[in-house]
C-alpha positions in Angstrom: 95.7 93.1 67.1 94.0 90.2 68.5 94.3 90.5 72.4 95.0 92.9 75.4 95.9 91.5 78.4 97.4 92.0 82.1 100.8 90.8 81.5 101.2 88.7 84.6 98.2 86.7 85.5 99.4 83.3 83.1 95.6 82.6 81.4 93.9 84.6 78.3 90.4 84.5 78.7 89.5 84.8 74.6 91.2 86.1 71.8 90.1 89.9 72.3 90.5 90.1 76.1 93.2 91.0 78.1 96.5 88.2 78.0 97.8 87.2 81.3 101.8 86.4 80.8 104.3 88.1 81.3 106.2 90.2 78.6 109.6 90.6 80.1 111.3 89.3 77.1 108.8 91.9 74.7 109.1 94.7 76.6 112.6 95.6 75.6 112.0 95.0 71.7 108.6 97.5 72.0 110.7 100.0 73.9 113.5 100.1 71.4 110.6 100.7 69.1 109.2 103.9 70.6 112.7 105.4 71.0 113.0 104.5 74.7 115.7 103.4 76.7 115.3 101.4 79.6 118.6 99.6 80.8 116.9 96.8 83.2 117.4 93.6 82.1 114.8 90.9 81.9 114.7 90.2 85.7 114.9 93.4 86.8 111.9 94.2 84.4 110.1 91.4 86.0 110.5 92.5 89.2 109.1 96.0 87.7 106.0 94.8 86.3 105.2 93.6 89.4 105.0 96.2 91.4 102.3 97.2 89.8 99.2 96.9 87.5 100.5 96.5 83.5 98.8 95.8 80.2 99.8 94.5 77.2 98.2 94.4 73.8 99.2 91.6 71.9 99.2 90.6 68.2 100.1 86.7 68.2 103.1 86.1 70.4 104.4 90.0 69.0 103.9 92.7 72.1 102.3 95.7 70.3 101.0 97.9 73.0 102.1 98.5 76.8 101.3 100.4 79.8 101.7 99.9 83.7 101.0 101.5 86.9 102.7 102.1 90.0 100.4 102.3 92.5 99.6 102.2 96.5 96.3 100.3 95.6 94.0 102.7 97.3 94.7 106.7 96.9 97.5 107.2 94.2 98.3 105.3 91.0 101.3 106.9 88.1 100.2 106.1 85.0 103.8 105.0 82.9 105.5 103.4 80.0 102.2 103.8 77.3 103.3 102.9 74.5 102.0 101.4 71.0 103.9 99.9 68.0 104.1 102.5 64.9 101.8 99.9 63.1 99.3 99.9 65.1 99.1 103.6 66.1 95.8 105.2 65.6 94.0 102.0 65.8 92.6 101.8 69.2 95.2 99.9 70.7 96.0 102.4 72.9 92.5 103.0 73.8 91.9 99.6 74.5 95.2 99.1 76.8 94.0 102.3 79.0 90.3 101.6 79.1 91.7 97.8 80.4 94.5 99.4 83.0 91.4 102.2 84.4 89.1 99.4 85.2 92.1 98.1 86.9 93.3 100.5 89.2 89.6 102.2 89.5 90.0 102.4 93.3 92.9 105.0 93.2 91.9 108.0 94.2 93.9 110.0 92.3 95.6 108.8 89.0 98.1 110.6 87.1 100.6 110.7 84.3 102.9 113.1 82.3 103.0 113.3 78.9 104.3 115.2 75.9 101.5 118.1 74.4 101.2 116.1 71.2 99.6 113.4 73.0 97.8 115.0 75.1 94.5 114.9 73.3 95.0 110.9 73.5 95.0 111.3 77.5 92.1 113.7 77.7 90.1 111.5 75.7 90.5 108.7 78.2 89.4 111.3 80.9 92.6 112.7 82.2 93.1 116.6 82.1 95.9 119.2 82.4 96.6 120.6 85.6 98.7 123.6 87.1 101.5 121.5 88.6 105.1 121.1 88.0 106.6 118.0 87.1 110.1 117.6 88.8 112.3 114.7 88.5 115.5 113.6 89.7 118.0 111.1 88.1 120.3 108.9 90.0 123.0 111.2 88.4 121.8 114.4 89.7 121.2 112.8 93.1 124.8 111.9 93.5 126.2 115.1 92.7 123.8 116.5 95.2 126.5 115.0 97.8 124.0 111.8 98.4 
């Protein structure tokens, strides 16, 4: 991998710091990847990466490594979307794209994430912990069948 970099800003600063376009037309290719589906299309997926903080780790003009924030900019920020290329797994891509979104978002108060247990570890290493709370969601689906 030769660079991580914020996905939006349009300038790379050198080859092993964070790249500054914007991966709209990658994303979908590294999501199909990990086994994610994500139905937005490329403008909707603009729109998403900026509405918050995102990361990319790059090798050439190939997106290998993701992850983005939604955040108030002050006292919450939901970590989302990490994700790293098979190939590159387990060699500090994913490190690298966290340590780079932490430093971005360091004045939220309060940062969190969900994750599956068998990456847990990967999360606590990068200072996260488990907590006692409940993670509830609610799909568009379920919403309408609620009568809304």
């Amino acid at each position: 991998m030769r660079r991580v970099r914020d996905p939006r800003r349009g300038r790379d600063r050198d080859k092993n710091s964070p790249r500054t376009d914007h991966p709209a037309e990658e994303c979908p290719r590294l999501y199909e990847h990990v086994g994610w589906s994500r139905a937005a299309n490329e403008e909707e997926l603009r729109e998403v990466l900026e509405a918050g903080q995102a990361v990319g780790a790059w090798d050439g003009e190939r997106l290998v490594g993701f992850v983005r924030t939604l955040s108030d900019g002050h006292l919450a920020a939901y970590v989302e979307d990490v994700m790293v290329h098979q190939d590159y797994r387990r060699s500090g891509v994913g490190d690298r794209i966290m340590s780079r979104l932490l430093r971005e978002i360091k004045r939220s108060a309060n940062v969190s994430l969900f994750c599956e247990r068998p990456v847990a570890r990967f999360y606590e290493r990068n200072g996260f912990r488990a907590t006692s709370y409940v993670l509830m969601q609610r799909s568009v689906e379920e919403g309408q069948h609620a009568g809304e």
